[in-house]
Backbone bond lengths (Angstrom), bond angles and torsions (degrees), N, CA, C in turn:
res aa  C-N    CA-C-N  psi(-1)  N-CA   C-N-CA  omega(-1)  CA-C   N-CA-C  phi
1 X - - - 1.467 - - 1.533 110.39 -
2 X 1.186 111.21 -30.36 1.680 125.17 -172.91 1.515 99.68 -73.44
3 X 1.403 104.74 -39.46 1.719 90.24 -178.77 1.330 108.74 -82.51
4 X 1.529 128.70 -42.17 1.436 115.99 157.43 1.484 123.37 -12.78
5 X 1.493 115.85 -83.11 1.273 129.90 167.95 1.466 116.12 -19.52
6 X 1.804 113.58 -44.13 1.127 91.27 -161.16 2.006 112.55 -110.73
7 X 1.685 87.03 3.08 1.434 121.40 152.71 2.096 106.08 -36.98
8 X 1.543 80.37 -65.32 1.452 104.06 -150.76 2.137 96.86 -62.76
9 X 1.280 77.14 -41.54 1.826 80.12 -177.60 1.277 114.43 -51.97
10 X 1.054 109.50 -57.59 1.421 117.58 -178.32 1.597 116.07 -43.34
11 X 1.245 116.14 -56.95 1.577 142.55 -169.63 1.613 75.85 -46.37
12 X 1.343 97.30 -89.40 1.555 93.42 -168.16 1.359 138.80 -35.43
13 X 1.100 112.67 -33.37 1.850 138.06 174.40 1.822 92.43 -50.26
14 X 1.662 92.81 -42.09 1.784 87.01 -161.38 1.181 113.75 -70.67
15 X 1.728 89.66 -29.75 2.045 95.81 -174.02 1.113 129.25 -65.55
16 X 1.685 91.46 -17.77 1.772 100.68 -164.53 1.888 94.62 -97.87
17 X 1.188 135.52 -16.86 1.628 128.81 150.29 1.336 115.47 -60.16
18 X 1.614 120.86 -58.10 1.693 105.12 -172.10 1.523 107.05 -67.23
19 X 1.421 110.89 -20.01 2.143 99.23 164.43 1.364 114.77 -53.51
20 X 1.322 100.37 -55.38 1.316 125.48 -178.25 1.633 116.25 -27.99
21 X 1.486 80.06 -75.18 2.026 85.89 -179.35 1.652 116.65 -71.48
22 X 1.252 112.48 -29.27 1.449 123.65 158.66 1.489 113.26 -25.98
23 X 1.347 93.38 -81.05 1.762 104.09 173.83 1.128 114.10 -25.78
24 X 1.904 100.52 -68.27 2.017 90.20 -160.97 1.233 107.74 -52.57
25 X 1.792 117.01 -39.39 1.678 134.18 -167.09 1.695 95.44 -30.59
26 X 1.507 101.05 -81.87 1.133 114.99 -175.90 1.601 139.96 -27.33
27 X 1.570 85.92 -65.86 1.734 107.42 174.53 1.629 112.32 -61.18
28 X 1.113 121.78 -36.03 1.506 121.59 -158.60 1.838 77.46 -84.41
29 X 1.480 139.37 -48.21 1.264 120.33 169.55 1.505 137.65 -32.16
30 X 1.458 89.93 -59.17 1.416 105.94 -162.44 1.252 99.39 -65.11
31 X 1.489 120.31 -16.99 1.710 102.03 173.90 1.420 119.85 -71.22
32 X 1.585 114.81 -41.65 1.217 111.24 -179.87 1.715 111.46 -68.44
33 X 1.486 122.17 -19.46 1.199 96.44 153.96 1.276 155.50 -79.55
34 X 1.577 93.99 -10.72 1.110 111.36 -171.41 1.979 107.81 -77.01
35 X 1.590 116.48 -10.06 1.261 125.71 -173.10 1.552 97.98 -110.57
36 X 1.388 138.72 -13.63 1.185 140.94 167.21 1.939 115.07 -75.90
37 X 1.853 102.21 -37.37 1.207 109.57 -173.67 1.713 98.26 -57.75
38 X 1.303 106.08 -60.45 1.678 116.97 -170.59 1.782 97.84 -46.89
39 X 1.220 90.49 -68.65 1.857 97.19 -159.33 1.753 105.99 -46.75
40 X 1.526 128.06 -35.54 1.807 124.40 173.23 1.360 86.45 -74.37
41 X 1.561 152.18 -54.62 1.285 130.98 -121.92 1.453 116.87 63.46
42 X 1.084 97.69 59.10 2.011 105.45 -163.37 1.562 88.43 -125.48
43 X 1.746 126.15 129.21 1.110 140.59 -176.27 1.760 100.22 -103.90
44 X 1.300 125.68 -11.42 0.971 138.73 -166.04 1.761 96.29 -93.49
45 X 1.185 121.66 -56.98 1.239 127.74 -173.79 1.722 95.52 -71.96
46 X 1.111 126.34 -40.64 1.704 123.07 -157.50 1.772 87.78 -84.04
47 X 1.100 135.83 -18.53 1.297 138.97 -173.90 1.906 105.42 -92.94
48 X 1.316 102.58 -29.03 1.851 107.08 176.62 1.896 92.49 -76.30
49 X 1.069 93.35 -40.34 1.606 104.48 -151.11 2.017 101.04 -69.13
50 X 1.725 91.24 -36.70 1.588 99.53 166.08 1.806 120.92 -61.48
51 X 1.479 101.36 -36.49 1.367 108.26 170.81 1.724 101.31 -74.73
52 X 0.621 109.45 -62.87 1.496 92.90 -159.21 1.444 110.61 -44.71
53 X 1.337 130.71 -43.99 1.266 148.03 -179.97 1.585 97.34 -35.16
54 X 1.588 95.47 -69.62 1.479 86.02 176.48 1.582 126.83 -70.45
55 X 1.199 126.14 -23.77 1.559 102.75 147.16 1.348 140.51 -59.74
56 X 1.166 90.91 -30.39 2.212 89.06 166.02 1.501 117.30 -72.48
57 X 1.586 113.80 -5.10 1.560 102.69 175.92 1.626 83.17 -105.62
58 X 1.390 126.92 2.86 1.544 98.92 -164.88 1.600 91.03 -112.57
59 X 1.765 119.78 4.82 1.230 104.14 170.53 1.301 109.57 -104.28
60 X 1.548 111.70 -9.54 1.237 115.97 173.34 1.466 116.57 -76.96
61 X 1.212 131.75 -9.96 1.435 147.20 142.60 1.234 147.55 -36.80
62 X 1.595 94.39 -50.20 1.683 130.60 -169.76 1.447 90.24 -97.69
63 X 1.641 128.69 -45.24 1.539 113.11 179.01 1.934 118.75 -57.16
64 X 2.066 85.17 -37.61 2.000 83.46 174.63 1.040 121.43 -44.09
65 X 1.842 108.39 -46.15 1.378 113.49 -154.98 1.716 107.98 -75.91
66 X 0.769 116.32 -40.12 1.407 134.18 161.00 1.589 114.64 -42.63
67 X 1.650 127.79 -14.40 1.401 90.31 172.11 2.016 72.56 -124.98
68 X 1.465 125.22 -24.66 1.361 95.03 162.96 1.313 132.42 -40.34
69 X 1.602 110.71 -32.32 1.453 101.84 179.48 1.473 127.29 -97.00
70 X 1.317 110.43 22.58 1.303 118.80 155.68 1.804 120.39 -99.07
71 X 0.662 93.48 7.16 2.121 110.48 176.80 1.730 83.73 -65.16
72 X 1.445 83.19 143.26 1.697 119.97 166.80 1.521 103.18 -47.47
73 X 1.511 117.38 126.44 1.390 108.64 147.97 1.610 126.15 -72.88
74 X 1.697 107.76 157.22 1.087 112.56 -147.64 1.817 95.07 -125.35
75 X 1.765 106.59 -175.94 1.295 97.69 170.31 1.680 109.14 -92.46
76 X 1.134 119.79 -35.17 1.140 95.18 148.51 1.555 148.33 -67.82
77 X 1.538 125.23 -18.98 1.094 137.16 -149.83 1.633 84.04 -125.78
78 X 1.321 134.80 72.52 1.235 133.92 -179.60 1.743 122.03 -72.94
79 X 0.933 101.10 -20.42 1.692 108.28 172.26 1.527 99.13 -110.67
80 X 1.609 141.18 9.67 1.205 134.22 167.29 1.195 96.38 66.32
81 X 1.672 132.91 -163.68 1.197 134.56 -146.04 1.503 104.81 -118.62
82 X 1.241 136.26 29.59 1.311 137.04 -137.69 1.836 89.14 -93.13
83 X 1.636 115.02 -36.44 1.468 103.70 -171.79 2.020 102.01 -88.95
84 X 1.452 113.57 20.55 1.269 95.59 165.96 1.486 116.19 -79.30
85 X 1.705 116.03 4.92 1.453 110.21 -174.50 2.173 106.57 -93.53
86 X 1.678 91.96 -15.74 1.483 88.81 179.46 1.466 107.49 -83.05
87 X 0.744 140.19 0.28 1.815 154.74 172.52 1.175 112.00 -87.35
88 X 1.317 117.24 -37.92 1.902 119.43 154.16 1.526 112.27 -74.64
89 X 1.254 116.18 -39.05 1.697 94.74 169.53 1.235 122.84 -74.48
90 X 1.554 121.96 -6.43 1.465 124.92 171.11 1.212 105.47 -68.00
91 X 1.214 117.06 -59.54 1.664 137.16 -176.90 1.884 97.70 -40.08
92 X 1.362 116.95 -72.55 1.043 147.85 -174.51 1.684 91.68 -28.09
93 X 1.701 112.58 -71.39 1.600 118.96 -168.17 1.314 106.33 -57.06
94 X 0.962 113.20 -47.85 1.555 103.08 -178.68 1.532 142.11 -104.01
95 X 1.561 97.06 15.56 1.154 139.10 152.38 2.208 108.01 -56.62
96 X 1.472 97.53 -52.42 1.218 118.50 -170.21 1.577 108.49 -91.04
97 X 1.441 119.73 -8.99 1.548 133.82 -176.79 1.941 106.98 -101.84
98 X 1.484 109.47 -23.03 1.378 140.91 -175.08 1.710 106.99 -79.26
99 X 1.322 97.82 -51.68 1.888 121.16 -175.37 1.413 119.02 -67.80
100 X 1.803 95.74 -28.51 1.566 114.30 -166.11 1.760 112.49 -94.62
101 X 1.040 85.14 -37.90 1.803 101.28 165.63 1.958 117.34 -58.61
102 X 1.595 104.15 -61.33 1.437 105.55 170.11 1.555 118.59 -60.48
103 X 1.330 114.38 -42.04 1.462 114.27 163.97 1.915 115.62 -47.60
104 X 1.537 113.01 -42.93 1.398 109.04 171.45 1.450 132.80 -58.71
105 X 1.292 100.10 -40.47 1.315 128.60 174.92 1.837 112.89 -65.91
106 X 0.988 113.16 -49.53 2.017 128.38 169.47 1.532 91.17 -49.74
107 X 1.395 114.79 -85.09 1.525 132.85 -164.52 1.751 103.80 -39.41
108 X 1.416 133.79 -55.12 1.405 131.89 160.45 1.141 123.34 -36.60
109 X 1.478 112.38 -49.03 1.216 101.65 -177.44 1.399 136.33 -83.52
110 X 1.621 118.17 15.78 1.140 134.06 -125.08 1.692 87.64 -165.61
111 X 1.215 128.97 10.49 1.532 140.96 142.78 1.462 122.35 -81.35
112 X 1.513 120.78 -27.18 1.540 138.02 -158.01 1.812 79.12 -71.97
113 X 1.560 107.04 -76.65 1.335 115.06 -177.53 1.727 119.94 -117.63
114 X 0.977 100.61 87.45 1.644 109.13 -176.37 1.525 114.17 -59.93
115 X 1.285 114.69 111.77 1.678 133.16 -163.05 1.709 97.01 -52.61
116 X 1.307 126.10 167.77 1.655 113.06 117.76 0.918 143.93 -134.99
117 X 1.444 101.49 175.42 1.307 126.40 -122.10 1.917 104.20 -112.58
118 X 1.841 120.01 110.38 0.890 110.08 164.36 1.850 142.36 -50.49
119 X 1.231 104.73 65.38 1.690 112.50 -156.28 1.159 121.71 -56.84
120 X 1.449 131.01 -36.85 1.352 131.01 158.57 1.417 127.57 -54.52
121 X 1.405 118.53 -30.73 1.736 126.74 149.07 1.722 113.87 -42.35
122 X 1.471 91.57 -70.02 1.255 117.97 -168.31 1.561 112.81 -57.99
123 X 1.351 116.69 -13.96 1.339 126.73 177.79 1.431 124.02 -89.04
124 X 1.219 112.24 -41.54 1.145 158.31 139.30 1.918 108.12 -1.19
125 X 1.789 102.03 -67.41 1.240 122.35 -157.95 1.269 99.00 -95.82
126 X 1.749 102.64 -39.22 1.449 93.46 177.96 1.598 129.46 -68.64
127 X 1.438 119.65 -11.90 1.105 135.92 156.72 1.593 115.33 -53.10
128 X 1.443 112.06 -84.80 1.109 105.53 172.06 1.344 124.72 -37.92
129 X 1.457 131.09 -44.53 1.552 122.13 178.70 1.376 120.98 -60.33
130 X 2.027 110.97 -26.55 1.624 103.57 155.00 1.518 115.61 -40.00
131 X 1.296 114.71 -55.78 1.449 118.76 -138.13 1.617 72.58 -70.29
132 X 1.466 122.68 -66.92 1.338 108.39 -137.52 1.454 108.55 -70.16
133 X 1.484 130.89 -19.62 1.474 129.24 165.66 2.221 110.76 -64.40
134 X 1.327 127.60 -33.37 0.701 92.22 -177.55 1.662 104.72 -100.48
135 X 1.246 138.20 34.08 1.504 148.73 143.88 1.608 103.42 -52.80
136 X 1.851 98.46 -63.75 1.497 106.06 177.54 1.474 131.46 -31.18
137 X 1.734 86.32 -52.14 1.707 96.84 -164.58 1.750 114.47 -81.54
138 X 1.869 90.78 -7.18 1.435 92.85 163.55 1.672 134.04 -62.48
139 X 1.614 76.55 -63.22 1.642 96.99 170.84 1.669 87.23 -66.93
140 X 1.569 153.56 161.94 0.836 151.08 -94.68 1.489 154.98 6.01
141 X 1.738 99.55 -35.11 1.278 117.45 137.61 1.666 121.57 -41.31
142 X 0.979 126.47 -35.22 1.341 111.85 -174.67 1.703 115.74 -84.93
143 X 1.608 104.05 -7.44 1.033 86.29 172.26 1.566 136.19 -108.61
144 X 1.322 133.51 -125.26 1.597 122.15 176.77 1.346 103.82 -64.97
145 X 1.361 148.62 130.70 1.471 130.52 140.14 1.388 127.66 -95.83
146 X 1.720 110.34 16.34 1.630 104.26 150.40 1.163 109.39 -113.82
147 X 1.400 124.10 29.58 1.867 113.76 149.80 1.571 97.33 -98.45
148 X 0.990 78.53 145.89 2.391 107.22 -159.34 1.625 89.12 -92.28
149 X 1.463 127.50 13.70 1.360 112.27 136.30 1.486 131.06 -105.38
150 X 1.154 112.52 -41.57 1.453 128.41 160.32 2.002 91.63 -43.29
151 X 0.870 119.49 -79.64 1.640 112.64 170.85 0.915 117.94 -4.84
152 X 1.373 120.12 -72.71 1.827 122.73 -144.73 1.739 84.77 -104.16
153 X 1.209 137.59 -4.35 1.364 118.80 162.28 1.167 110.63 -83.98
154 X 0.894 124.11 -48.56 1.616 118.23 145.87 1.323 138.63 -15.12
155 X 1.324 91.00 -54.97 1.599 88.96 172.67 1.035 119.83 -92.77
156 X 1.747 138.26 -24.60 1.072 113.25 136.84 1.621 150.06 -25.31
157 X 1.107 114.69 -41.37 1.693 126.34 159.87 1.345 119.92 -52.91
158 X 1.712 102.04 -41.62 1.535 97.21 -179.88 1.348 108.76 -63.58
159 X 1.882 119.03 -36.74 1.340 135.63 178.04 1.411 100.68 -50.00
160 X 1.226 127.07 -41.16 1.634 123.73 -173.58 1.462 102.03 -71.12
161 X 1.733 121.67 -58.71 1.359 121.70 -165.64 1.297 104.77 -49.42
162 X 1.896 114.18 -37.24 1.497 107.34 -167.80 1.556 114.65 -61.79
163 X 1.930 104.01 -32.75 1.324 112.08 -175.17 1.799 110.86 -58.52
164 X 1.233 95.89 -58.74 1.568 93.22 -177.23 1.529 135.43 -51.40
165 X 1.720 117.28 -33.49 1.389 137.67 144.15 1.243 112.64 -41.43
166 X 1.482 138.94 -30.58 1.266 135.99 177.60 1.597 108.94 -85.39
167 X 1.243 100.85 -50.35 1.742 107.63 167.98 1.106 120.63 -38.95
168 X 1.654 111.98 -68.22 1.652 115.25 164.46 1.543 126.94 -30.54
169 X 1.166 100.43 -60.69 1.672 118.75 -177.51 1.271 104.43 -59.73
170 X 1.490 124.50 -44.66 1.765 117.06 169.98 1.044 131.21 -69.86
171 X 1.998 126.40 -25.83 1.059 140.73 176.13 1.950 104.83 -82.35
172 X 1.284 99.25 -28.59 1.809 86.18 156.23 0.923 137.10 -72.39
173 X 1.536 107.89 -35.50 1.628 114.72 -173.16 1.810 109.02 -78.24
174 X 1.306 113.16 -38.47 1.307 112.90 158.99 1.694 121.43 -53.48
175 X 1.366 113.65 -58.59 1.415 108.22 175.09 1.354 118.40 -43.86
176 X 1.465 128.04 -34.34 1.585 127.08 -146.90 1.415 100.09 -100.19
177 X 2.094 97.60 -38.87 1.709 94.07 -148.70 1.801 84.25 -121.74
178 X 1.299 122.80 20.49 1.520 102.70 -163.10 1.183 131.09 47.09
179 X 1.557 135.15 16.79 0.649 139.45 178.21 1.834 121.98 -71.09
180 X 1.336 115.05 79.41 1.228 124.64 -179.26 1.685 118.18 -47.00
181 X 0.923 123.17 -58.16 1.637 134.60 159.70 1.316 136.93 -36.23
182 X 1.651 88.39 -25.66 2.016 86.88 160.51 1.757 129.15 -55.52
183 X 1.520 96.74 -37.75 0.820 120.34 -179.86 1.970 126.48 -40.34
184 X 1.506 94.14 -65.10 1.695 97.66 157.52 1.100 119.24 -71.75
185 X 1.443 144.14 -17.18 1.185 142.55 151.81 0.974 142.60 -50.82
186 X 1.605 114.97 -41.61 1.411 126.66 149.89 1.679 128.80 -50.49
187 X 1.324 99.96 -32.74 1.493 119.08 176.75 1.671 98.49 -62.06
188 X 1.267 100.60 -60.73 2.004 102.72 -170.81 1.297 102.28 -46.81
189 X 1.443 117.80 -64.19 1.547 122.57 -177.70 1.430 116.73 -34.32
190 X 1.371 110.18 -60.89 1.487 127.66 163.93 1.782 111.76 -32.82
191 X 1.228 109.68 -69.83 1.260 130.90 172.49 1.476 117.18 -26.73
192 X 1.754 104.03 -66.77 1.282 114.66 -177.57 1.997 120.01 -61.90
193 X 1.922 98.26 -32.09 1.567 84.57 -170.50 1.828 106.36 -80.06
194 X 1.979 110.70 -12.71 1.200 88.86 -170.84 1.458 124.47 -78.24
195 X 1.308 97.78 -8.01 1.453 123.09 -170.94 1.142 107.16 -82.46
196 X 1.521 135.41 -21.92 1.227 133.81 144.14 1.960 132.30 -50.44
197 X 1.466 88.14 -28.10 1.725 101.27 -174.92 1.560 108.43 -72.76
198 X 1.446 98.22 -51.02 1.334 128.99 170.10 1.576 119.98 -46.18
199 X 1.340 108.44 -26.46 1.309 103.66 157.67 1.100 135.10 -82.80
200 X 1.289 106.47 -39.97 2.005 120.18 -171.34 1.385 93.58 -73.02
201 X 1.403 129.92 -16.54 1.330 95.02 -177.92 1.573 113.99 -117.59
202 X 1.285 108.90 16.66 0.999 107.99 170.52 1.590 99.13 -97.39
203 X 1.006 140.71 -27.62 1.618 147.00 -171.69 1.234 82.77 -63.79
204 X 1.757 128.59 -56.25 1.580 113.77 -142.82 1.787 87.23 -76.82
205 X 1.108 127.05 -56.54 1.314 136.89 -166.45 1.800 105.30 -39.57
206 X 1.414 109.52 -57.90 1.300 104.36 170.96 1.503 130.88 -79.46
207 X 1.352 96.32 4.64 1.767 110.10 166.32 1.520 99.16 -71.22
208 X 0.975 128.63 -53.32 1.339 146.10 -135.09 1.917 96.43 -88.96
209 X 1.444 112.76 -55.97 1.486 122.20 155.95 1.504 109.77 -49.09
210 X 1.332 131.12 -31.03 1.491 114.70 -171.16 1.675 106.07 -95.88
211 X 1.325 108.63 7.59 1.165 118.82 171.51 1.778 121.46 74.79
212 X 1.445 96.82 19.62 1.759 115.06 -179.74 1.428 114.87 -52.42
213 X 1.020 119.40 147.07 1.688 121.20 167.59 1.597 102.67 -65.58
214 X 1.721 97.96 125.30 1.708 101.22 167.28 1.657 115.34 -50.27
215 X 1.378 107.28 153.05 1.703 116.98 -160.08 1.010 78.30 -68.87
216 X 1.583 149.93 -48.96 1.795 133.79 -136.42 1.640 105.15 -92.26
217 X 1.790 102.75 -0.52 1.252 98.92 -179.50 1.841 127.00 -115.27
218 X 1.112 131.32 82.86 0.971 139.86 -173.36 1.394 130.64 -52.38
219 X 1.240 125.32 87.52 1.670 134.25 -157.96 1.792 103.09 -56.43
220 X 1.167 121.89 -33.64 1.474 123.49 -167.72 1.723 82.97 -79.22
221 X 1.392 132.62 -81.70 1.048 127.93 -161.34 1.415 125.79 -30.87
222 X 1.842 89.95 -49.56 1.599 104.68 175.25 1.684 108.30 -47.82
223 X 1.397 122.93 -65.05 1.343 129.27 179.36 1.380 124.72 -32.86
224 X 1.682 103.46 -54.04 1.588 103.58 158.34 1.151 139.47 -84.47
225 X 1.207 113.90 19.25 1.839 114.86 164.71 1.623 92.36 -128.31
226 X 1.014 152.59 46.07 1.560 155.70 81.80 1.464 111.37 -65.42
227 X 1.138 131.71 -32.34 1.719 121.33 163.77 1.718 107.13 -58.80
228 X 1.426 116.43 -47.12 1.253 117.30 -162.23 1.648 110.96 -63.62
229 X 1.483 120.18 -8.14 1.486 129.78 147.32 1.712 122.20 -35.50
230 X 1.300 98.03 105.29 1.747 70.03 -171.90 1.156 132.49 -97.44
231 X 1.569 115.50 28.68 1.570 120.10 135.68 1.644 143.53 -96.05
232 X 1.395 77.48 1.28 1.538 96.02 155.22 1.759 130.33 -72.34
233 X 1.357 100.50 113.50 1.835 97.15 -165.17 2.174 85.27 -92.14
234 X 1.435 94.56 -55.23 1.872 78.15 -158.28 1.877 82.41 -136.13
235 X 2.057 88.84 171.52 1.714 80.38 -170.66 1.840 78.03 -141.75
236 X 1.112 105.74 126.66 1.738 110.20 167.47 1.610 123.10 -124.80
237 X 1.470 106.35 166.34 1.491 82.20 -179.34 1.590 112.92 97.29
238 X 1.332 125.87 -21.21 1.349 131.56 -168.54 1.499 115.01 -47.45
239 X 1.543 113.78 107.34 1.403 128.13 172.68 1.418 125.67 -75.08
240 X 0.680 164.51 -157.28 1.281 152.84 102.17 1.802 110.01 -167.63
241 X 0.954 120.81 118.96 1.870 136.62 -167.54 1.578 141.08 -138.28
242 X 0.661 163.99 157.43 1.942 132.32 164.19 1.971 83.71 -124.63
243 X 1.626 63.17 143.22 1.608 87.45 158.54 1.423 136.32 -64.42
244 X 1.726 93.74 -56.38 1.368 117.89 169.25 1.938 105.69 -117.25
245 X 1.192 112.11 -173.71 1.642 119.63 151.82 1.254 91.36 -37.99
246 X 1.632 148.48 -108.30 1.184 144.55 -89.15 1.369 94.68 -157.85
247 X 1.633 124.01 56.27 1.036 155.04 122.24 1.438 140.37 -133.18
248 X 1.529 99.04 89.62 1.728 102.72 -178.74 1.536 119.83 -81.02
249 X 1.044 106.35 146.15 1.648 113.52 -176.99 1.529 109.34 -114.10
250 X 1.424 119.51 165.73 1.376 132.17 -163.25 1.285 105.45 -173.14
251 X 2.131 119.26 127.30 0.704 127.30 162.82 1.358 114.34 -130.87
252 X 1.011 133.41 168.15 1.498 122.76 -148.62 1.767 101.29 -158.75
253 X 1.737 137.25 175.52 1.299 134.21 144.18 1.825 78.92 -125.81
254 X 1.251 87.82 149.45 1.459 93.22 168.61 1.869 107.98 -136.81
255 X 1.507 130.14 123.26 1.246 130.46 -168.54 1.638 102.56 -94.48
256 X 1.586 124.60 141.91 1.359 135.91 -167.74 1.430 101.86 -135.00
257 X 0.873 133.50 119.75 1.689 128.25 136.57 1.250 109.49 -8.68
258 X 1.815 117.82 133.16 1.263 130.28 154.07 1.514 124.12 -15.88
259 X 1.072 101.65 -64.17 1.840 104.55 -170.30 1.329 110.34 -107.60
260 X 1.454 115.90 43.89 1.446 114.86 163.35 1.535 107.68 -103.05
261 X 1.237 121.79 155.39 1.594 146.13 -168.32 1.836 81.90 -85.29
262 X 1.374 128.41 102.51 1.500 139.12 154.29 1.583 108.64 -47.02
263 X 1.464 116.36 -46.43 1.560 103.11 176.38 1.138 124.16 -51.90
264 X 1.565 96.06 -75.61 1.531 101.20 155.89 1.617 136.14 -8.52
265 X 1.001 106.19 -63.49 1.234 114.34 -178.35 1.507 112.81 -64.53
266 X 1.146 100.62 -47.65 1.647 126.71 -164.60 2.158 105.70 -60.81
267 X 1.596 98.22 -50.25 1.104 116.79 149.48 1.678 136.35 -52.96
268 X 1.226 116.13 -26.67 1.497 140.98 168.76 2.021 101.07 -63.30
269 X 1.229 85.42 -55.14 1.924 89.37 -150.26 1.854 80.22 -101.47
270 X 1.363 150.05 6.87 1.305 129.93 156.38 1.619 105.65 -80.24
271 X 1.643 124.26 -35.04 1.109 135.71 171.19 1.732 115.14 -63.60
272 X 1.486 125.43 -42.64 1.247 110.23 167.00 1.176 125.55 -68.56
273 X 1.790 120.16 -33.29 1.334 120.03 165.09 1.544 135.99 -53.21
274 X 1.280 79.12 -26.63 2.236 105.67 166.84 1.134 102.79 -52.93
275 X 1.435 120.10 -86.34 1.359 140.27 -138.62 1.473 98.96 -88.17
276 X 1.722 118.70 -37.57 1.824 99.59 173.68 1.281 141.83 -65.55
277 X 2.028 89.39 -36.82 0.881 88.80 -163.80 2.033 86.89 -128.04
278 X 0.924 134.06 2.23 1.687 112.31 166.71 1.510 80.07 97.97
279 X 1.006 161.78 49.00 1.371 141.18 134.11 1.621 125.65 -96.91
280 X 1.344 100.29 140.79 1.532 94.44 -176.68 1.594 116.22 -122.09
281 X 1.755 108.05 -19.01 1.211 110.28 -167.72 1.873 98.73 -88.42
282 X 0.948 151.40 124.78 1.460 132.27 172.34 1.737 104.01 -160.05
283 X 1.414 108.63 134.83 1.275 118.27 -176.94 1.922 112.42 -111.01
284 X 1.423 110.28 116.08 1.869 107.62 -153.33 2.107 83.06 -131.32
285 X 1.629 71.74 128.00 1.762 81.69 172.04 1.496 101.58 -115.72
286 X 1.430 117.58 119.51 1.206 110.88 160.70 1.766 138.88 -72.23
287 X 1.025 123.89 139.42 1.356 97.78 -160.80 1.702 93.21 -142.21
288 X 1.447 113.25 138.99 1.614 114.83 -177.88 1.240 115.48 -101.42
């Protein structure tokens, strides 16, 4: 358990650096796009540049939650603060479901009479914002990707890489063919995949608040490989929840025959729950 613990420290130590450098990555970008979007008249860049914005407040979020949720548990605060980081990935999804909508709404209106568009600027930036989103998604890559913040910052970036690939592709098609209209088009496209990201992680995030069994964890299965104990007669009561991303919990009654050894047993099915399935936190009442 001690090496767990110190498993677990670490993980986190890491998560809370690739946020870390993320952030500056990001933020020190989004300014220069945000002065490139204006200066082409590029809705494509002011729409990456809108996303990104909101990833630099949503990585600046995910880093809080990340050292809030290493705070001491308390007597009131008995699990300590560990699910204040799933409340930033809520924030986070629909933060990115919020961004994707106003981006739809810009891009429509901006078909009637399609501006133009300085494209060789605008090409320019959108290049560079590849490079510097997939730097990002490097450094994020390295860290956890089943903590559901490291996640959805993540997927924000991909939301950026997608933005900037759309930029490119509009600032060509304008450069070559004059084609003014790529421009809000690229935005919709943009629009539509972030608004996809923006969902899954807000679903998983508020899965996780409604106190759902994690997807990788199967409550029927679980039940029958604690039945497959064979002093186990019946098991009621079956809990199963996470606290955070990448702490699931389990509480259980489990019924024994009279003259069975409860440790034993109890010890039997904390060890299969270990080794099958990766759990460490679990609360088991034996009952005769």
């Amino acid at each position: 358990m001690e090496h767990y613990n110190n498993h677990g420290q670490q993980g986190e130590n890491n998560n809370r650096k690739v946020i870390m450098w993320t952030f500056l990555l990001i933020t020190s970008f989004m300014i220069v796009e945000v002065i490139g979007g204006f200066m082409t008249n590029s809705l494509a860049l002011l729409s990456d540049a809108g996303h990104m914005l909101s990833d630099s407040a949503a990585l600046g979020l995910s880093y809080v939650a990340l050292i809030v949720g290493q705070r001491a548990v308390s007597g009131q605060k008995t699990f300590g603060y560990r699910r204040f980081e799933i409340f930033a990935a809520f924030i986070n999804g629909l933060t990115l479901i919020g961004i994707s909508v106003y981006i739809f709404y810009e891009a429509v209106k901006r078909f009637s009479a399609p501006p133009n568009v300085a494209s060789t600027g605008m090409l320019l930036v959108a290049v560079l914002g590849l490079v510097v989103n997939i730097v990002a998604a490097f450094i994020l890559n390295r860290g956890d990707n089943d903590n559901l913040n490291v996640k959805s910052a993540f997927l924000h970036v991909i939301g950026d890489i997608l933005g900037s690939i759309g930029a490119i592709t509009a600032a060509l098609l304008i450069l070559f063919f004059q084609w003014n209209i790529a421009d809000p088009i690229a935005s919709i496209i943009v629009a539509v995949l972030i608004i996809f990201s923006g969902y899954r992680v807000t679903r998983d995030s508020f899965h996780i608040l409604m106190e759902g069994a994690p997807n990788h964890l199967n409550t029927e299965i679980i039940e029958e490989k604690i039945l497959s104990v064979k002093e186990v007669i019946k098991v009621t009561d079956l809990h199963i929840w996470s606290i955070t991303s990448d702490f699931p919990s389990l509480t259980c009654h489990v019924s024994v025959g009279q003259d069975v050894d409860e440790q034993v047993v109890l010890r039997k099915i904390q060890t299969l729950l270990h080794d099958e399935f990766n759990m460490h936190h679990m609360t088991i009442q034996i009952v005769k």
